[in-house]
C-alpha positions as CSV (number, residue, x, y, z in Angstrom):
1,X,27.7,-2.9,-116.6
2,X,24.0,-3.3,-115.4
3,X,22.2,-0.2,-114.4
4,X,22.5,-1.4,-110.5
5,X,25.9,-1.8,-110.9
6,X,26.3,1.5,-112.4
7,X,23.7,3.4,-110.4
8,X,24.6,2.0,-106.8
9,X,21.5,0.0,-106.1
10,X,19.0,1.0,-108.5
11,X,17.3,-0.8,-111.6
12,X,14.8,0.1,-113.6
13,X,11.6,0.8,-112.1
14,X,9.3,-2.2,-112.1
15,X,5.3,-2.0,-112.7
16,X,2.8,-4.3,-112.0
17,X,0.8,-5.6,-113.8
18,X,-1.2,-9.5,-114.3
19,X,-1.4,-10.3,-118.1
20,X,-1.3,-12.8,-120.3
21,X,2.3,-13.9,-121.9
22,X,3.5,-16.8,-124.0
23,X,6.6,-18.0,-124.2
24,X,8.8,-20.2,-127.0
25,X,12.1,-21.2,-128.1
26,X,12.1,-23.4,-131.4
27,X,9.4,-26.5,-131.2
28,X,8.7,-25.9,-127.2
29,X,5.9,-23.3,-126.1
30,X,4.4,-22.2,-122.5
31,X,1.7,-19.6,-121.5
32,X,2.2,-18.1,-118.1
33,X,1.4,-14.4,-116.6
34,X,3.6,-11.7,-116.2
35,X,3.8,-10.4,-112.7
36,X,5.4,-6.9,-113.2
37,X,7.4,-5.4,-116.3
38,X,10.1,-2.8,-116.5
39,X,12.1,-0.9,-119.2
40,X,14.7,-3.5,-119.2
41,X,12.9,-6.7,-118.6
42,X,10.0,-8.8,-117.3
43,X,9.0,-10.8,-114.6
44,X,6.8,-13.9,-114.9
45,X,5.2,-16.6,-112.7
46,X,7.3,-19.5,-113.8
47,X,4.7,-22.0,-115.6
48,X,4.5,-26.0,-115.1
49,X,6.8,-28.3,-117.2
50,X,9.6,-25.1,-117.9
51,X,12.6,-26.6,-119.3
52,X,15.0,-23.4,-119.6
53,X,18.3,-22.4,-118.5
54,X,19.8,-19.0,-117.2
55,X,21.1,-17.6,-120.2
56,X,19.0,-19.3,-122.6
57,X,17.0,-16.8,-125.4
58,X,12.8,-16.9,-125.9
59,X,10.6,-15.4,-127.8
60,X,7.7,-13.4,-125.7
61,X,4.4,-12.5,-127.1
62,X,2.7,-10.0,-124.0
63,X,-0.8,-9.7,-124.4
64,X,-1.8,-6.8,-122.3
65,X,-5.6,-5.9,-122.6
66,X,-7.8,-6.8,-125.9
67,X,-5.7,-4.6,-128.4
68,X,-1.5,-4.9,-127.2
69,X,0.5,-7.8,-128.3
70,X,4.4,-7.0,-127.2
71,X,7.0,-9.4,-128.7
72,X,10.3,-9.0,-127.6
73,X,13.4,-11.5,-127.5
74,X,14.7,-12.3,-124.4
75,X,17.5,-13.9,-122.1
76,X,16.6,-16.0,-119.3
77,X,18.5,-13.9,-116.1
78,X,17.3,-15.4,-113.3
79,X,15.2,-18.3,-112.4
80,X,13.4,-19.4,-108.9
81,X,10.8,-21.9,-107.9
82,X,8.1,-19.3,-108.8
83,X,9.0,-17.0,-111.5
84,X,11.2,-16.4,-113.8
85,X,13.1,-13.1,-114.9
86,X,13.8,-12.2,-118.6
87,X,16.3,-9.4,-119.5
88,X,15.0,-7.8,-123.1
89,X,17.6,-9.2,-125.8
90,X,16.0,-7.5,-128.6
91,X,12.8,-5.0,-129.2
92,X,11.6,-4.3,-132.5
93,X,11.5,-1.1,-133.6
94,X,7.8,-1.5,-134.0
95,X,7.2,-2.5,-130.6
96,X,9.2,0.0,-128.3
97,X,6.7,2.8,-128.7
98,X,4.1,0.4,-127.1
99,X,6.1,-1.2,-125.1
100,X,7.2,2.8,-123.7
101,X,3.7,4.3,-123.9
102,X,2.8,1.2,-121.4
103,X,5.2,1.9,-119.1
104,X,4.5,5.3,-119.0
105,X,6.2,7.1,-116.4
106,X,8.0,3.9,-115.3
107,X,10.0,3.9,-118.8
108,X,12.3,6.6,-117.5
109,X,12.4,5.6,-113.4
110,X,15.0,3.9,-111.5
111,X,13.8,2.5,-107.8
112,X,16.2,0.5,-104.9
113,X,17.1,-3.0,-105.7
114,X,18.1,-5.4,-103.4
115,X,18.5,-9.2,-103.6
C-alpha cells in the first residue's frame, strides 16, 4: 500500500526546489531539473528526446548546490507531457543522511494529495 492509500489522501510532503539532475539507464543519458523532491520520490521537468516507460528503473545523480550529489535508483511512476515522477527504488546507505538532512522537516511530513 502507498502512503495515500494508507493515510486517506496524504503523501509525503513535497519541497521545492530547481536543481540540476541527470538521469540514465544502461548506454542512454539525459540532464533535466528537478521541480520538487519528497521522502519518497522526485519530480522532474521531463527533458527532450525521453525514451522511458512507467515502471522502467534509472539511475539519478541530484546535484543540489556546489557540494550535494544524491544518487538514488528509481522507478518511473508516472509520466506527463511535462514532467516526470520517480518513486525512490533504492537509496544507499550513504546517501539517506543527505538526502534526510535536505529535506529537513519535509522528511517526516505528510500533506493532501489529489490527482
Amino acid at each position: 500500500m502507498t502512503i495515500q492509500e494508507n493515510k486517506g489522501g496524504l503523501r509525503s510532503a513535497r519541497m521545492t526546489i530547481r536543481s540540476a539532475v541527470f538521469i540514465s539507464r544502461g548506454d542512454e543519458g539525459w540532464c533535466s531539473e528537478i521541480a520538487d523532491i519528497s521522502a519518497t520520490g522526485v519530480l522532474i521537468d521531463k527533458p527532450d528526446h525521453w525514451t522511458g516507460a512507467i515502471g522502467d528503473v534509472f539511475a539519478l545523480d541530484m546535484l543540489i548546490g556546489e557540494e550535494l550529489n544524491i544518487h538514488v535508483e528509481a522507478r518511473l511512476a508516472r509520466m506527463t507531457d511535462a514532467r516526470l515522477g520517480f518513486a525512490y527504488a533504492r537509496i544507499p546507505e550513504d546517501k539517506e543522511v543527505p538526502l534526510w538532512n535536505l529535506l529537513g522537516g519535509y522528511a517526516d511530513s505528510l500533506e493532501p494529495y489529489s490527482t
